[in-house]
Every structure is written in C-alpha cells, then in structure tokens.
PANUKE-455643 format. One record per residue (C-alpha): x, z, y; residue number from 1; chain. Coordinates in Angstrom, 2 decimals. Layout:
REM PANUKE-455643
X X	Z Z	Y Y	seq NUM	mol A
...
//
This chain:
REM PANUKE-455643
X 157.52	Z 54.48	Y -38.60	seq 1	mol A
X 158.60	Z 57.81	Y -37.18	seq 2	mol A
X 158.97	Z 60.91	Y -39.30	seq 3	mol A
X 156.03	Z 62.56	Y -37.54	seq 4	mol A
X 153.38	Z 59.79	Y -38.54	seq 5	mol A
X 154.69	Z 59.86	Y -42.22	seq 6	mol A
X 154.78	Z 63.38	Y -43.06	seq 7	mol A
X 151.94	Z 64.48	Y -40.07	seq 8	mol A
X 150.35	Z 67.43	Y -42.28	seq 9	mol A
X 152.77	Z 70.76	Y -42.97	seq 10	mol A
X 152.29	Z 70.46	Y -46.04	seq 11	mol A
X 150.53	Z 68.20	Y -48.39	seq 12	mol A
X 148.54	Z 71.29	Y -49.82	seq 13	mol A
X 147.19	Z 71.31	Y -46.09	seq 14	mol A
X 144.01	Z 68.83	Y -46.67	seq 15	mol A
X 142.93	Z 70.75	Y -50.12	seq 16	mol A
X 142.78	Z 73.91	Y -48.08	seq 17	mol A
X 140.88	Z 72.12	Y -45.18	seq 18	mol A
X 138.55	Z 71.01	Y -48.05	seq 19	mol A
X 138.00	Z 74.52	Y -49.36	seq 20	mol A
X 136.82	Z 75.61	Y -45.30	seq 21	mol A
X 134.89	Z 72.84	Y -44.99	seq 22	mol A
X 132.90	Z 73.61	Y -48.44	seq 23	mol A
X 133.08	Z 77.07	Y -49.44	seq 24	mol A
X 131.17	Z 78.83	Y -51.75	seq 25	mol A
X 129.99	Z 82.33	Y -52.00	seq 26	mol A
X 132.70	Z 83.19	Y -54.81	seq 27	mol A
X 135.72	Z 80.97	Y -53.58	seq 28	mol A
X 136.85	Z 81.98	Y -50.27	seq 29	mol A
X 140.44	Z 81.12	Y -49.89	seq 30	mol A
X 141.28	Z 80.97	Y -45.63	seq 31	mol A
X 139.16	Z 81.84	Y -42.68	seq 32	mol A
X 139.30	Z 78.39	Y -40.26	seq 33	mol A
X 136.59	Z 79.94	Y -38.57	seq 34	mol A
X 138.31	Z 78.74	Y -35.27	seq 35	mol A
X 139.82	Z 75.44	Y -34.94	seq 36	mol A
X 140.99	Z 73.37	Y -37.52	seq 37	mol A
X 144.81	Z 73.01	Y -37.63	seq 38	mol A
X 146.52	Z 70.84	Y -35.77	seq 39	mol A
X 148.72	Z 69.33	Y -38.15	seq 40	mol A
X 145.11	Z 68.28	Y -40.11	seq 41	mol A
X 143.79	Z 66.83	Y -37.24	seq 42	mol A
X 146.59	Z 65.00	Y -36.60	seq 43	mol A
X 146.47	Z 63.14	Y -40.06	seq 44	mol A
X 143.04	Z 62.42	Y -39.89	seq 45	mol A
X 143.58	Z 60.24	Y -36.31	seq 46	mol A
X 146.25	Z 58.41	Y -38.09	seq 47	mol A
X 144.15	Z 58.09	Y -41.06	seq 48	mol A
X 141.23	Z 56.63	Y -39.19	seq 49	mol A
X 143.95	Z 54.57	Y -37.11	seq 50	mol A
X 145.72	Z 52.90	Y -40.07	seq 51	mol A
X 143.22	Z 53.10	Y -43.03	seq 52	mol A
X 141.29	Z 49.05	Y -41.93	seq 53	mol A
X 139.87	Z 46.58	Y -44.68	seq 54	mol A
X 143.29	Z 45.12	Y -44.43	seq 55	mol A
X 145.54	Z 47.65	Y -45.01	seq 56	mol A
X 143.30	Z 48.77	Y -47.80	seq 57	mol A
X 143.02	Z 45.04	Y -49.18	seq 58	mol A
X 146.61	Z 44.77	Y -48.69	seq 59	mol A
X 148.02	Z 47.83	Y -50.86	seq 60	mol A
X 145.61	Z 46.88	Y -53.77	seq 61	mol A
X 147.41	Z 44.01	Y -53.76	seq 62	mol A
X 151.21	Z 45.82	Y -53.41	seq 63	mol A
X 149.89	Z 48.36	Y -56.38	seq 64	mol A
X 147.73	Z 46.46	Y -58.15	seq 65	mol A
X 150.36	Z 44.62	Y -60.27	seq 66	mol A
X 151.08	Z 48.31	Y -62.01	seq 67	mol A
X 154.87	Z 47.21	Y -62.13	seq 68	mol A
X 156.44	Z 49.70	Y -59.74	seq 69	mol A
X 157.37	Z 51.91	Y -63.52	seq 70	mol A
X 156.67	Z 52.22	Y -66.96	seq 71	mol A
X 155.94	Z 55.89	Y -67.67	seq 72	mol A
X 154.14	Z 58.19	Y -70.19	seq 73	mol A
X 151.43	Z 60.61	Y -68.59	seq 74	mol A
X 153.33	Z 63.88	Y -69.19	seq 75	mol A
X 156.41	Z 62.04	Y -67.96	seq 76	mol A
X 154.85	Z 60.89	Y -64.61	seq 77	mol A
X 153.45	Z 64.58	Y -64.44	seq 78	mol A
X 157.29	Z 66.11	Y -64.55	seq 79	mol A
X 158.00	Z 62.65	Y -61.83	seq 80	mol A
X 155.54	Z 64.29	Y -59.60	seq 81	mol A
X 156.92	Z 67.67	Y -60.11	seq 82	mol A
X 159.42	Z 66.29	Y -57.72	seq 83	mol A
X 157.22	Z 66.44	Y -55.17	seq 84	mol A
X 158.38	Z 70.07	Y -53.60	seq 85	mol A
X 155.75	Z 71.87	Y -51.27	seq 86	mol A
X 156.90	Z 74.75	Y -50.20	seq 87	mol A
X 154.53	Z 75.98	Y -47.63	seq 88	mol A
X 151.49	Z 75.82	Y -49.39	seq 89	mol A
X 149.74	Z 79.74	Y -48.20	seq 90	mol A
X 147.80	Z 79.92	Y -50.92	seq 91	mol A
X 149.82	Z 79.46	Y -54.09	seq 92	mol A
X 153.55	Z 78.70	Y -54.92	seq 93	mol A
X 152.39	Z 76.74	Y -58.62	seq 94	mol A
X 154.50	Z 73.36	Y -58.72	seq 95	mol A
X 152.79	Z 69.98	Y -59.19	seq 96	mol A
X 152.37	Z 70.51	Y -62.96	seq 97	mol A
X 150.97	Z 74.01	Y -62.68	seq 98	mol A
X 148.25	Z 72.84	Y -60.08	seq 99	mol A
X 147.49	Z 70.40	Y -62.58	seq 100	mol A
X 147.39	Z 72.67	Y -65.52	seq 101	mol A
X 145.07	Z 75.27	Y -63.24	seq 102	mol A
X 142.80	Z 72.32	Y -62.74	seq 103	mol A
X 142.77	Z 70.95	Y -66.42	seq 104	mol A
X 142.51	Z 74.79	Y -68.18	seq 105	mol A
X 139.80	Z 75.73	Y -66.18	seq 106	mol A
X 137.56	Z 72.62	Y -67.26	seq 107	mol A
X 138.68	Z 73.16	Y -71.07	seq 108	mol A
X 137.66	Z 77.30	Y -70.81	seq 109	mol A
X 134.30	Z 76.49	Y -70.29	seq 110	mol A
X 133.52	Z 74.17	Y -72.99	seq 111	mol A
X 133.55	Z 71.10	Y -71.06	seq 112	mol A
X 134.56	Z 67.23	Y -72.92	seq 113	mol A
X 138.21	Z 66.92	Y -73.94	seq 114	mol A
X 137.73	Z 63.78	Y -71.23	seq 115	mol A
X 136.95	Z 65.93	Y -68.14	seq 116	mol A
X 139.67	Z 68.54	Y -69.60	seq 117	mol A
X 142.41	Z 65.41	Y -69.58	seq 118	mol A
X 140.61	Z 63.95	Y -66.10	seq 119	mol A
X 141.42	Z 67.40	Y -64.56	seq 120	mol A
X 145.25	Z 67.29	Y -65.65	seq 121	mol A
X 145.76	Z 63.62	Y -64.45	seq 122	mol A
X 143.36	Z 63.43	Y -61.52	seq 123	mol A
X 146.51	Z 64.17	Y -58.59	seq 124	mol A
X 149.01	Z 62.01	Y -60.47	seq 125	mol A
X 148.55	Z 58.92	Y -58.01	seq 126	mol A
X 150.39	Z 61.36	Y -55.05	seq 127	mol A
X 153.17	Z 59.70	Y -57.20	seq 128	mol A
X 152.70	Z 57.16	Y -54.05	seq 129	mol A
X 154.36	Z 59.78	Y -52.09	seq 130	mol A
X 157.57	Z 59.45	Y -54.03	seq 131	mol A
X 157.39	Z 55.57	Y -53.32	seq 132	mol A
X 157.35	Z 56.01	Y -49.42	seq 133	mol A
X 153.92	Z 56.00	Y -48.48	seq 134	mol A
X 153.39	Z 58.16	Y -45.64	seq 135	mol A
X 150.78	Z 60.90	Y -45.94	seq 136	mol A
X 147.48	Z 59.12	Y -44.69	seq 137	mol A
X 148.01	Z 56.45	Y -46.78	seq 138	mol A
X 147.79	Z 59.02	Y -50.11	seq 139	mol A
X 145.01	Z 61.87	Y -49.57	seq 140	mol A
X 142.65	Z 62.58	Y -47.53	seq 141	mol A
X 138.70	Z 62.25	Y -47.65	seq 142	mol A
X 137.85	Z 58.34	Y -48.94	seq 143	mol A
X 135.21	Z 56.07	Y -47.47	seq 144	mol A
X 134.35	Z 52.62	Y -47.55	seq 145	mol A
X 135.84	Z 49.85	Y -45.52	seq 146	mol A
X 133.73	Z 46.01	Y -43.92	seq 147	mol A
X 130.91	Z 48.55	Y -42.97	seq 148	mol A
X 129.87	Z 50.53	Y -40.32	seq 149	mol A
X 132.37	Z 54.10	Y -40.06	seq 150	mol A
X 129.62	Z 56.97	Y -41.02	seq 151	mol A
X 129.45	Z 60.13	Y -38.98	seq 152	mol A
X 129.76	Z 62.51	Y -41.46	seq 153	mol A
X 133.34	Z 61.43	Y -42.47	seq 154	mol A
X 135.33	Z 64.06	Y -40.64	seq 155	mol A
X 136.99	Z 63.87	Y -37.73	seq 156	mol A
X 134.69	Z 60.17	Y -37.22	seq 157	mol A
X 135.16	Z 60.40	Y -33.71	seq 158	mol A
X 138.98	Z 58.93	Y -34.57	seq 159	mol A
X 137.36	Z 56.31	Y -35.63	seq 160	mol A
X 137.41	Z 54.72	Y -32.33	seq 161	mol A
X 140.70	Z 53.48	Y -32.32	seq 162	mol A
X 140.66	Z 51.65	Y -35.69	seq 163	mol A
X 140.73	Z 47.81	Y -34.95	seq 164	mol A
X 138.06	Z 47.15	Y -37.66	seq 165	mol A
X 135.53	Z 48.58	Y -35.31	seq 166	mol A
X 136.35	Z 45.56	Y -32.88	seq 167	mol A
X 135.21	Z 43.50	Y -35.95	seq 168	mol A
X 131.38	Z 42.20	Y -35.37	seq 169	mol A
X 130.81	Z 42.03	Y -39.41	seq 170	mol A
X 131.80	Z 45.66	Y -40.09	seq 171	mol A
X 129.95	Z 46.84	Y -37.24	seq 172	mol A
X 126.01	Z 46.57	Y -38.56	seq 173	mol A
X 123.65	Z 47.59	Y -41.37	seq 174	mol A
X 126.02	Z 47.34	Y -44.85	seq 175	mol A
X 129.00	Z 45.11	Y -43.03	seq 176	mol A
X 129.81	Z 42.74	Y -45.71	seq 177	mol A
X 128.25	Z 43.98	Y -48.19	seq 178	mol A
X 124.77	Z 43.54	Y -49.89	seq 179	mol A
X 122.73	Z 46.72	Y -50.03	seq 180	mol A
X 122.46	Z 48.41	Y -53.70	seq 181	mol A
X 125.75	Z 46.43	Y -54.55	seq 182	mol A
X 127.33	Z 49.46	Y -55.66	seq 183	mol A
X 130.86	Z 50.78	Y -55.36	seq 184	mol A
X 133.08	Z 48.89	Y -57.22	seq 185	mol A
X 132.54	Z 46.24	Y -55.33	seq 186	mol A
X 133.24	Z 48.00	Y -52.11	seq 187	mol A
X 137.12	Z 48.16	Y -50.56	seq 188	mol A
X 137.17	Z 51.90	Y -50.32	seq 189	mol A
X 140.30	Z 53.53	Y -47.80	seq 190	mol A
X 143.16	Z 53.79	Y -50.08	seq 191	mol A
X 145.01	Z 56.46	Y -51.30	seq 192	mol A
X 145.72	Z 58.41	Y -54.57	seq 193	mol A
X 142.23	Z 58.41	Y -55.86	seq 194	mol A
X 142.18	Z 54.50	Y -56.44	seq 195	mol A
X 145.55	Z 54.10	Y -57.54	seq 196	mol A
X 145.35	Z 56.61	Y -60.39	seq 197	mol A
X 141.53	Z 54.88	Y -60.91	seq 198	mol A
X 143.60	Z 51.53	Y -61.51	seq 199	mol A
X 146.15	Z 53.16	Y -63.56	seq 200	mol A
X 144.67	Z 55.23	Y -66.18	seq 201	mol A
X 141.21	Z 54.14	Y -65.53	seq 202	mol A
X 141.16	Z 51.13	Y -68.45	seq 203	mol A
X 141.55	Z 54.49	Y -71.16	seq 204	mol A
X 139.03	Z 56.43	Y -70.32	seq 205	mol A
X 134.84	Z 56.67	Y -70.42	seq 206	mol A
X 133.20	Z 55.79	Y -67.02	seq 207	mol A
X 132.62	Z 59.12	Y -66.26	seq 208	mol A
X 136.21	Z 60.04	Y -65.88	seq 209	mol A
X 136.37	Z 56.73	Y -63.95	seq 210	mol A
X 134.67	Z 57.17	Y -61.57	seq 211	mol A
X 136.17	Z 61.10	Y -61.11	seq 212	mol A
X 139.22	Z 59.55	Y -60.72	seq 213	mol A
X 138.47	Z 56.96	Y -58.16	seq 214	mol A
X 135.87	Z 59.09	Y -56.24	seq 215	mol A
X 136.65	Z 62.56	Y -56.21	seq 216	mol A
X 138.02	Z 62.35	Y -52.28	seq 217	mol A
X 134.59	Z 60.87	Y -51.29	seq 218	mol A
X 133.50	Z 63.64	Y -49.37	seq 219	mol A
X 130.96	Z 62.21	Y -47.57	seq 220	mol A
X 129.16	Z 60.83	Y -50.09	seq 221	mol A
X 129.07	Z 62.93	Y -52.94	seq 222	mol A
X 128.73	Z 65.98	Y -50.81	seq 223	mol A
X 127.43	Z 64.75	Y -47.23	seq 224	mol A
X 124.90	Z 62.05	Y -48.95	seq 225	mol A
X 126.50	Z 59.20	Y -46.68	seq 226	mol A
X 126.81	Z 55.80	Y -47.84	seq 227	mol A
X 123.72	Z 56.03	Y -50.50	seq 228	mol A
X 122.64	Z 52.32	Y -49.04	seq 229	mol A
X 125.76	Z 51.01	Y -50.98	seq 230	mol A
X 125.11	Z 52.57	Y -54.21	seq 231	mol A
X 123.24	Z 51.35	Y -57.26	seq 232	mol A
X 121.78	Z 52.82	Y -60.35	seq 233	mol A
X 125.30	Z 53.28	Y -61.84	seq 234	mol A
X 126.47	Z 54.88	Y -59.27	seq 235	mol A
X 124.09	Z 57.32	Y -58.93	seq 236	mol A
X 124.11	Z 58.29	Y -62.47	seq 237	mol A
X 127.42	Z 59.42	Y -61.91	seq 238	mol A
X 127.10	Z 61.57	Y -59.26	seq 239	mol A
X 126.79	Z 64.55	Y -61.47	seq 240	mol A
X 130.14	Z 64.30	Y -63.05	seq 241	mol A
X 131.86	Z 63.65	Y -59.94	seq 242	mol A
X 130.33	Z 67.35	Y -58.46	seq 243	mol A
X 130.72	Z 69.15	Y -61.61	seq 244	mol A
X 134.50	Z 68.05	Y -61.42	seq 245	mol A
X 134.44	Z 68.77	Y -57.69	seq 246	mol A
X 133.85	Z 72.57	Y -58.59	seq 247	mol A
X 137.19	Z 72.54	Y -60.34	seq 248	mol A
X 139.36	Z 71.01	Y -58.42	seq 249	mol A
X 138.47	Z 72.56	Y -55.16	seq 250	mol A
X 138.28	Z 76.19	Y -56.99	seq 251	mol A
X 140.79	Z 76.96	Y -59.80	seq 252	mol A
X 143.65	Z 78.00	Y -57.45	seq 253	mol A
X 144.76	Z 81.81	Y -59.12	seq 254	mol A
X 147.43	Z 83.60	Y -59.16	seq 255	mol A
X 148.20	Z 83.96	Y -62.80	seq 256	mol A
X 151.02	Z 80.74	Y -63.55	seq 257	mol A
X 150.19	Z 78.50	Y -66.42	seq 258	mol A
X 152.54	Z 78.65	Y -69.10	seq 259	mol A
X 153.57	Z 75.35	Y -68.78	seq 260	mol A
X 156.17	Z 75.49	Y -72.03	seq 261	mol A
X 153.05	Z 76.87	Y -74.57	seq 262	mol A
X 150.51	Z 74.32	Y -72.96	seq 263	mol A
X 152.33	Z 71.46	Y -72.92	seq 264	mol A
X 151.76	Z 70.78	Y -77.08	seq 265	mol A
X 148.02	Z 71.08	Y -76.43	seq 266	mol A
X 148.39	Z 68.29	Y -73.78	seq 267	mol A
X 150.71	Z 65.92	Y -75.03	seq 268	mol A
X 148.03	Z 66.05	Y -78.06	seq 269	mol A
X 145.14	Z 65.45	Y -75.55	seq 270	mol A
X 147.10	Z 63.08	Y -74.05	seq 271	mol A
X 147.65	Z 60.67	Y -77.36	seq 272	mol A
X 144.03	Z 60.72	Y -78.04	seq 273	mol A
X 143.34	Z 58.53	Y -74.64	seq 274	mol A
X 146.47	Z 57.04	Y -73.98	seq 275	mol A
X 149.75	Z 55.22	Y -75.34	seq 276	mol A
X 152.97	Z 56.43	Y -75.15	seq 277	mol A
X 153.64	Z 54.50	Y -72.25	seq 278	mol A
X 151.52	Z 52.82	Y -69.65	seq 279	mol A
X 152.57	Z 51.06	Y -66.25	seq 280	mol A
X 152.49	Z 52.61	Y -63.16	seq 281	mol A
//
C-alpha cells in the first residue's frame, strides 16, 4: 500500500474539522468550507468507500477482536496515543491527551454522569489502531452499516460506486441481510476506532456509554436519520445519549490547555471506579 492511500488526509484532525462544517451550530463556528471541501478529505472518503466492504469489516473484527495486540491501563494507552503527533491541525496545537481532557472536562463542568465524563476522556483511544499500521480509512471517518444497501446521506455516497459489495445481489435491496428492527448490534458496521474502543472498554461500562463509544461516528444516522429500518427499541432509546455526547465532542476545542499534571489525579480516580488496572487492548 502506497504512502498516499495510508496517510490520504493532512492531518488526522482533518475529518473532525470536516465534521464541524458539515454540522455547525450558531455558537461553534470553527472554519468557513463554504467552497469545496478539501481535497485531501475527499480523497479519504473514496478510499474509505473503496476499502470499507462486509469483508474487510468482518475480517478486522476478527484481527482485533482477540484484544491481545497489548495489555495496558487506560491512562497508559492515553500517554501511547500521545504518540500520535499532528502537527497541522489549524485549529488547535493540544496533544492527544489534551483533546481528550477538553472533551472529558467539558462533560464533567456541566454536571453530567461521572460515566459520560470518563466516555468523553476515552472515546478517541481506539486511533491507537493508527500506531498498529492501519492506514487512515480504516480508523475514522463517518460509520455505516455493511450487507445493506449504501444510504445517500453518508457523505461523499457517490464513492460508493466502486466498492465491490455493491456488485453483491444480497446487499443491494431492502435491509441486505438483515431482518428489519434487528437492531445494531447485530449489524457489521464499517470499522474503525469507534468499534474497537466499543470492544475494548465497552464490557466496563453502562449501555449508554456503549453505545457512545461504538456509535458516535454514525453520522448518518444519529444526525441524518438514515438507517432507522435497522434499529429497534434499544436502539432508539439511546439516541439521546449519543447526541448529547455529540455536542461535546464536536465543540469543546478552546484555546485555554488543560493542565494535564493537576487533572490527571481526578482521572486516574475516575478511571479505577470503571476499570482495572490493566485491561487488553
């Protein structure tokens, strides 16, 4: 694989700020893409829609699923991800940890369950992936479901059109291979960081922050209403959480740092309540 399809987006801080223009707010404007998008974004999203088929998805749950790739504590894998250098971020120069902080702060100042205050710190730990060699598209980017029909109101669907999955005849119609009202979890969903920290550190927390963690990047159906003839009851009662949390993590980016040293007591704290000392990775 060349360098250019691993690493096609500037900068992996690239697709949050393509988030923020595609759902702004009145109060959080952070770039005018009035014009066209950038090319380096549009050129992960074709590979995305190339590579991300109900194989390759099956396939890495397999790879990952195991959780033996390392043994780590949650503040430790937090510092392992610091690794991660971005440099060309616009918008902020924070490291990993102080993005993650931002996020996690934010939630706790207004009042919000110690659970959605520890989802916010932990919710971008499964870019880890990027450490282990997974190119780019294979670790964000908006999530959707794979064995059914591609919806329109994933972005950049036209891309779709190259994916090999749309040559199969089961994925093509009505719910693909799937029963209506099944519900998510037992839908193959594109991977990428949101269902590998779901697999991870899902088994410690409340559903709520489960299904934050594995659903956050679904874009278009938690803020385009696509896919609803998948979901069930369950599902749907979740929705809530998964847009309050939205609000956060698309928003908290200021200028003030985090104070990483002071907070870090607070969160190693908030960190024993839910998890042990060491879980696998």
């Amino acid at each position: 694989m060349t360098a250019t399809a691993r690493r096609p987006l500037e900068s992996m801080e690239d697709w949050d700020d393509d988030l923020r223009a595609r759902y702004p707010t009145a109060d959080h404007v952070f770039r005018d893409y009035a014009a066209e998008v950038r090319p380096s974004v549009k050129e992960f999203y074709r590979l995305n829609h190339l590579h991300q088929t109900y194989d390759f998805a099956t396939a890495k749950r397999q790879e990952y699923g195991n959780l033996d790739h390392a043994q780590m504590g949650v503040w430790e894998a937090m510092e392992f991800l610091d690794t991660l250098v971005d440099d060309s971020d616009p918008d902020t120069d924070l490291t990993q940890i102080e993005h993650l902080l931002q996020t996690a702060e934010a939630i706790r100042a207004d009042g919000h369950p110690r659970w959605l205050v520890l989802t916010g710190l932990i919710h971008d730990l499964g870019k880890i992936l990027c450490l282990w060699g997974e190119p780019q598209w294979a670790v964000v980017g908006d999530t959707f479901p794979l064995g059914v029909p591609f919806s329109d109101k994933v972005v950049f669907a036209e891309f779709f059109a190259d994916n090999p999955d749309t040559a199969v005849a089961a994925y093509r119609t009505g719910t693909g291979i799937h029963a209506p009202g099944c519900g998510l979890d037992a839908v193959t969903m594109s991977w990428g960081h949101d269902e590998y920290i779901f697999r991870v550190a899902g088994r410690y927390l409340p559903l709520e922050a489960q299904y934050v963690l594995r659903y956050h990047s679904f874009y278009p159906w938690h803020r385009e209403g696509a896919y609803t003839e998948l979901t069930n009851e369950q599902d749907r009662a979740m929705l809530p959480s998964i847009r309050l949390f939205n609000t956060y993590d698309l928003y908290t980016k200021t200028d003030g740092r985090p104070d990483v040293a002071a907070l870090k007591p607070y969160y190693e704290e908030l960190i024993a309540e839910f998890f042990p000392t060491k879980i696998n990775w």
